[in-house]
C-alpha positions as CSV (number, residue, x, y, z in Angstrom):
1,X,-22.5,-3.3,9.6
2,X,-19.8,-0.6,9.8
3,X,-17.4,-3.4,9.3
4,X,-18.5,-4.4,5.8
5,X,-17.7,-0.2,3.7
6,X,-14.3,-0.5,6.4
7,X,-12.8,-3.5,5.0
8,X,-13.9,-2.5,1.4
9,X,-11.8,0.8,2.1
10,X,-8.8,-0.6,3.6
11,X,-9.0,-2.8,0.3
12,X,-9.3,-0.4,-1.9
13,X,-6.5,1.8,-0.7
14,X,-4.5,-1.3,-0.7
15,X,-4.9,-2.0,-4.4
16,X,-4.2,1.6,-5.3
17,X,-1.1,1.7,-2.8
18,X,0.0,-1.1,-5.1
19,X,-1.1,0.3,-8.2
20,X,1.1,3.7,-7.1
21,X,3.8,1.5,-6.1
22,X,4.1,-0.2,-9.5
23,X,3.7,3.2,-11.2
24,X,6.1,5.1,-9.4
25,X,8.6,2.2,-9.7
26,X,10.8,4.0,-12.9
27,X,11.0,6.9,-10.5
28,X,12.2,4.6,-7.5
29,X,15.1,3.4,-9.1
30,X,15.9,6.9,-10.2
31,X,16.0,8.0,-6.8
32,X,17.7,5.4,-5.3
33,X,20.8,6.2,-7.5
34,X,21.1,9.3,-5.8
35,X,20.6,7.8,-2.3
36,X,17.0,9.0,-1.9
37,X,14.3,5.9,-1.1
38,X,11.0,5.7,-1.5
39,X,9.0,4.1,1.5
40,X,6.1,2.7,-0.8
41,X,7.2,-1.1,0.5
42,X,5.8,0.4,4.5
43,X,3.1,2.1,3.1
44,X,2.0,-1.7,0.8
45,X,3.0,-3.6,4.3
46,X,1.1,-1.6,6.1
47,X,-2.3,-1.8,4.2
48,X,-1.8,-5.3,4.0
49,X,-1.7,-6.1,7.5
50,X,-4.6,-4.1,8.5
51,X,-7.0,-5.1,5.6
52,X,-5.6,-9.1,6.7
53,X,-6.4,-8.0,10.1
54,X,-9.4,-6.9,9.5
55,X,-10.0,-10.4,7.8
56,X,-9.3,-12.4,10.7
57,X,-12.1,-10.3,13.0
């Protein structure tokens, strides 16, 4: 049963990781001028392998 509200939060951060990641893209490309990146791809890759994970249990 605890399975079910798990899955729905590990989605749920994964669409607002993705959400933040499309926002905060102007600023990305900003920053990467000056040699600074932004590790939003890890952060997207890592939501999405636990929520598919989680999908496969």
């Amino acid at each position: 049963m605890a399975a079910r509200p798990y899955t729905a939060a590990i989605f749920a951060l994964y669409q607002f990781t993705l959400l933040a990641g499309i926002v905060l893209l102007p600023v990305a490309m900003v920053t990467e001028r000056f040699g600074v990146r932004l590790p939003v791809d890890r952060a997207v890759e890592g939501l999405n392998q636990a929520y598919t994970g989680r999908q496969n249990d």
